[in-house]
C-alpha positions in Angstrom: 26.7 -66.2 -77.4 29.8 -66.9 -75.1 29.5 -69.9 -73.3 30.9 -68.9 -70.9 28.3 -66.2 -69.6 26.6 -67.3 -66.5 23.7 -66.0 -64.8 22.0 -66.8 -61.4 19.1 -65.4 -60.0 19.2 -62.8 -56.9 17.1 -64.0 -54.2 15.4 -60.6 -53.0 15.3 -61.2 -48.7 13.1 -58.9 -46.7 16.3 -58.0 -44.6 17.7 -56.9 -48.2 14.8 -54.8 -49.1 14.5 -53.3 -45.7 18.7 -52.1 -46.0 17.7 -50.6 -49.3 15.0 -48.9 -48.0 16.9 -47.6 -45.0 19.8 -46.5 -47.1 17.6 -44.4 -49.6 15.6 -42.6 -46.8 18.7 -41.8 -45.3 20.0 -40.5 -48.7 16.3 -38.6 -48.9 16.1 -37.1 -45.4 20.1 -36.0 -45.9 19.9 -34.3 -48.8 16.7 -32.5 -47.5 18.3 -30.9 -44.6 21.4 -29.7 -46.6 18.9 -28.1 -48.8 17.2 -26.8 -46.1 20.2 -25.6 -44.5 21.3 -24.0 -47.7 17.8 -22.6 -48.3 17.9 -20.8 -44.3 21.3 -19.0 -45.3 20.6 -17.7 -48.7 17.0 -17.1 -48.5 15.5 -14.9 -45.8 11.7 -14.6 -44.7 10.4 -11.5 -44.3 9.7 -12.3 -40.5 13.3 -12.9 -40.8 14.3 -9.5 -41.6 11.5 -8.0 -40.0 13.6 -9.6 -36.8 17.5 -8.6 -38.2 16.1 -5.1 -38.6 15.2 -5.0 -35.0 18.1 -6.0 -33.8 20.4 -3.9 -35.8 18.4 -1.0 -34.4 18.2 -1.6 -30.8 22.2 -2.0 -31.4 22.0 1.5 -32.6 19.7 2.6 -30.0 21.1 0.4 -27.2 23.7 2.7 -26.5 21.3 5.7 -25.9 18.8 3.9 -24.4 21.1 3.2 -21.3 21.6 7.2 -20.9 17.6 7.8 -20.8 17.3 4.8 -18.1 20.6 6.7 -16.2 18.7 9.9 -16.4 15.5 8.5 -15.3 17.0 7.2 -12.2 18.5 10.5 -11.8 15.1 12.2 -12.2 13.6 9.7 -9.6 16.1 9.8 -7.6 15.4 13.7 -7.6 12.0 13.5 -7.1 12.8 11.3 -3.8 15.1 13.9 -2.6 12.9 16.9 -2.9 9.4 14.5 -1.3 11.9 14.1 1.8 12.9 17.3 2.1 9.3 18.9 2.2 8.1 15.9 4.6 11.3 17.1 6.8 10.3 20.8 6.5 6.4 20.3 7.4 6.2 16.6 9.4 9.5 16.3 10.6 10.4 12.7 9.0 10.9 10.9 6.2 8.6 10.5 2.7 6.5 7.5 3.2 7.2 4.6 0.9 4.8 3.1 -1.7 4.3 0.3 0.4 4.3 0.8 4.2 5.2 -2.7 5.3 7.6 -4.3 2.6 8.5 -8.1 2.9 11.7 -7.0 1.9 12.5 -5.1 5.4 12.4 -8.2 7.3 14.1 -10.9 5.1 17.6 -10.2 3.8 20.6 -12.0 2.7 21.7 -11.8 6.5 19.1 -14.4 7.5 21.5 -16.9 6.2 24.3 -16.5 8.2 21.8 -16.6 11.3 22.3 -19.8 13.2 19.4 -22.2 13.5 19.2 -22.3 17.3 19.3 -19.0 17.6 16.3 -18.5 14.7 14.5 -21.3 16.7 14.6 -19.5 20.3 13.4 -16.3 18.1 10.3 -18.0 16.8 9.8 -20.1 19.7 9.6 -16.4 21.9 8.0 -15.1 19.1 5.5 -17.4 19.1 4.9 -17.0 23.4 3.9 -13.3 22.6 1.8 -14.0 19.9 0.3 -16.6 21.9 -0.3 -14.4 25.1 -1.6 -11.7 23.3 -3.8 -13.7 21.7 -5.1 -14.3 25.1 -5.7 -11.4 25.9 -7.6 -9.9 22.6 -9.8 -13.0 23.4 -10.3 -12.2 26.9 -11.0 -8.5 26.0 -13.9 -9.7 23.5 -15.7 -11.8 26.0 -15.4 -8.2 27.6 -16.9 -6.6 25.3 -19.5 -8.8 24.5 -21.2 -9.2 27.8 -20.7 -5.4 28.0 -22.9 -5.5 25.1 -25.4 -8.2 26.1 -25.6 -6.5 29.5 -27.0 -3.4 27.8 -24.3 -1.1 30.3 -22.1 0.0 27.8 -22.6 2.0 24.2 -20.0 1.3 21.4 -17.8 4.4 20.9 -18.1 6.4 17.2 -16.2 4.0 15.0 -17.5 5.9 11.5 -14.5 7.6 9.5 -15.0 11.6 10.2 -14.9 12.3 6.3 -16.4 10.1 3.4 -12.9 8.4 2.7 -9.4 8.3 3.6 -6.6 6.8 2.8 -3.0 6.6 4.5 -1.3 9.8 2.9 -4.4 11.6 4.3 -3.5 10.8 7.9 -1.4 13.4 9.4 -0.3 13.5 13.3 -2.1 11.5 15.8 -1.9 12.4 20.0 1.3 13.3 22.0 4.0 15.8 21.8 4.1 17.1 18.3 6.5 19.9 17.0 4.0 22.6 16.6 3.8 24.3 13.0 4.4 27.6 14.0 6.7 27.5 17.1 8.7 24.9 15.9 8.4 23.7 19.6 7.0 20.4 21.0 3.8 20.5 22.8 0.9 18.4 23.3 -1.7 17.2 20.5 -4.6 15.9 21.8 -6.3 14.7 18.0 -5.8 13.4 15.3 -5.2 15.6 11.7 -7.3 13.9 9.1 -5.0 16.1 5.6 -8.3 17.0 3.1 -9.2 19.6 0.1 -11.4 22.5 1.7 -14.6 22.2 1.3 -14.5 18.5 1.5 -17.6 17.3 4.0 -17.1 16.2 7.2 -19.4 13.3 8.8 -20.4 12.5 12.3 -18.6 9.5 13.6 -21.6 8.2 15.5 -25.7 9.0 16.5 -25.2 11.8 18.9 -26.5 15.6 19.8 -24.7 18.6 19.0 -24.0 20.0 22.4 -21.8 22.7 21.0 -21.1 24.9 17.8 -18.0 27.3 17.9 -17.2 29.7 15.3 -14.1 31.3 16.1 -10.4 32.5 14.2 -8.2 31.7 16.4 -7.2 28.4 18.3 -9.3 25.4 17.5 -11.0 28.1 14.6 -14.9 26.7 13.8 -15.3 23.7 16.2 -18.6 21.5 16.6 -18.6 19.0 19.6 -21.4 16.1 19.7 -21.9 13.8 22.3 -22.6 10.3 22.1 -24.5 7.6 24.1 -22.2 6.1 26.4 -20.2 9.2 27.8 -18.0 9.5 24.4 -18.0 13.0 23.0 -16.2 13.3 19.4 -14.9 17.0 18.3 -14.2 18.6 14.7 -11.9 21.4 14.8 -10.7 24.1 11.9 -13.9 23.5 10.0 -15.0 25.9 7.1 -18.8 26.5 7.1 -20.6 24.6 9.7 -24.1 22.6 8.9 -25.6 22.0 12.5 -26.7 23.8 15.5 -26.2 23.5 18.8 -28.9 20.8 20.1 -29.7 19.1 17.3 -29.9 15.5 16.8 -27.8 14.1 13.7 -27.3 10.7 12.9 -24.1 8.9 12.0 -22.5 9.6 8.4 -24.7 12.9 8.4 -22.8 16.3 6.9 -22.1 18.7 10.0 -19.8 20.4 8.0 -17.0 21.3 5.9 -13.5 21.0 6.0 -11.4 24.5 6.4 -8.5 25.9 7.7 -10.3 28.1 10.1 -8.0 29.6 13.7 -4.0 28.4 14.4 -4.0 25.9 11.2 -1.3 25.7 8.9 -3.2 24.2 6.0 -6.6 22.7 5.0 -7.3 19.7 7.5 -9.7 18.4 10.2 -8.7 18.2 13.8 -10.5 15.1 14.6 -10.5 14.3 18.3 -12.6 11.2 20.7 -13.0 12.0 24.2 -14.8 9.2 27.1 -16.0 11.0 30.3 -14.0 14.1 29.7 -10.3 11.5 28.9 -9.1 12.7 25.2 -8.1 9.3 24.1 -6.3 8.1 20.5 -8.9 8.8 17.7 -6.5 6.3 15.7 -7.8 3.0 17.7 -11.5 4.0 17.0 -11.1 3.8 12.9 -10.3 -0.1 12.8 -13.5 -0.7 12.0 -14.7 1.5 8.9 -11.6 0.2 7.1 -9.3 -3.1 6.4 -7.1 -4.1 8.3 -4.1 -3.2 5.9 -5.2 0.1 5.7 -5.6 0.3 9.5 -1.6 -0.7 9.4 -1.0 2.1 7.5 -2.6 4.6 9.6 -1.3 3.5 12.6 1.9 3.7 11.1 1.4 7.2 9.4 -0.1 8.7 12.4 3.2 7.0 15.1 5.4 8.5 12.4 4.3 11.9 11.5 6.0 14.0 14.1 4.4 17.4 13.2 0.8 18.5 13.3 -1.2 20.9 11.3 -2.3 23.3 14.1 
């Protein structure tokens, strides 16, 4: 043995074993991802190409796909065109939107280039009126209920005149309409409720029938009932007629049909509310029987539609 072979012993440190044991997991967790890596290109999952597929045909399709939206507009677009045009011919105005009162309409990309005074005097006078008229729909409800308390006064027919309606049904309300046939303005003292024929029509309140007209011309079938309080309510262009002069129907009860009886240029009801012989707006007596949205939406149909029915 050479003498001059020397060995000494390796002290093992914890610091030592703790670099080996770093150095190997960094070996272990390297070479795992590269295999990994290596693995994701070459091999593919079948969710994988399920995906790749896809895409490689919506590439193909992508192309077309932009032509059918194009002619979808187009159709839409079309469809827009020709609602306006028959709105114009019969009512005088424009299609109604989908949604009456969009958000949209009052903010814009203009509000930003408002100043802030003047947006604060806005609101601030905004906020007068709202407060005033606040005021007064209080003041008018005290009205209203000592009227009520009092016993003095009756509350006018409220009911809807037919078993639902919604906006597109409501046609034009009072004042000068353009008249269907003479294409002239002249005075509309109802309200046109559009419905099928044949659809029922409902009393509006408790009430006598205190007359029953059947008639083709003018008004066409027309029964009028009176109601406590000195309102009267009147249903004009009916088809066939359920009630009689005199008798005593309740509110919501059939007293007939909707027709297109006399001067009417299609299926509707002429829906009218009268206090101590005054025709007033049949419009303000629906608030009740229905939201408040959808009593936005007929005021706004019936201010807008500039045409009647009859």
């Amino acid at each position: 043995m050479d003498k001059n072979l020397k060995f000494r012993q390796v002290e093992r440190t914890a610091l030592n074993v703790l670099k080996s044991f770093l150095r190997y997991l960094i070996a272990t967790v390297s070479l795992a991802v590269f295999y990994y890596v290596i693995f994701a290109l070459v091999v593919n999952t079948d969710s994988q190409k399920a995906l790749r597929y896809e895409n490689r045909l919506y590439q193909k399709t992508y192309a077309d796909m932009l032509e059918r939206e194009r002619l979808i507009s187009d159709a839409i677009d079309g469809i827009q065109l020709k609602d306006n045009q028959i709105y114009e011919n019969i009512f005088h105005s424009s299609a109604p939107s989908v949604d009456l009162f969009k958000l949209d309409a009052y903010l814009s990309s203009a509000v930003d280039s408002i100043p802030d005074k003047d947006m604060v005097e806005y609101v601030y006078a905004k906020g007068l009126n709202v407060t005033a008229s606040a005021s007064k729909v209080e003041e008018n409800f005290r009205r209203i209920m000592q009227l009520c308390a009092e016993g003095t006064e009756a509350l006018p027919p409220m009911s809807l005149p037919l078993e639902s309606i919604s906006a597109a049904q409501v046609g034009a309300s009072m004042g000068n309409k353009v008249n269907p046939f003479y294409k002239v303005e002249s005075f509309h003292s109802g309200l046109d409720l559009i419905a099928s024929q044949g659809d029922p029509v409902l009393a509006a309140a408790d009430g006598v029938v205190t007359s029953v007209v059947r008639s083709g011309r003018g008004d066409g079938h027309v029964v009028e009932i009176t109601h406590r309080g000195g309102y009267v309510t009147r249903y004009s262009h009916l088809g066939d007629i359920a009630v009689s002069r005199g008798q005593n129907v309740l509110r919501g009860k059939k007293i007939a049909e909707v027709g297109v009886s006399g001067s009417s240029f299609a299926p509707h009801l002429h829906y009218e509310v009268l206090k101590d012989g005054e025709a007033l707006d049949p419009v303000n007596f629906l608030f009740a029987s229905v939201r408040s949205k959808e009593y936005a939406d007929f005021s706004y149909m019936a201010s807008r539609t500039r045409q009647s029915l009859d």
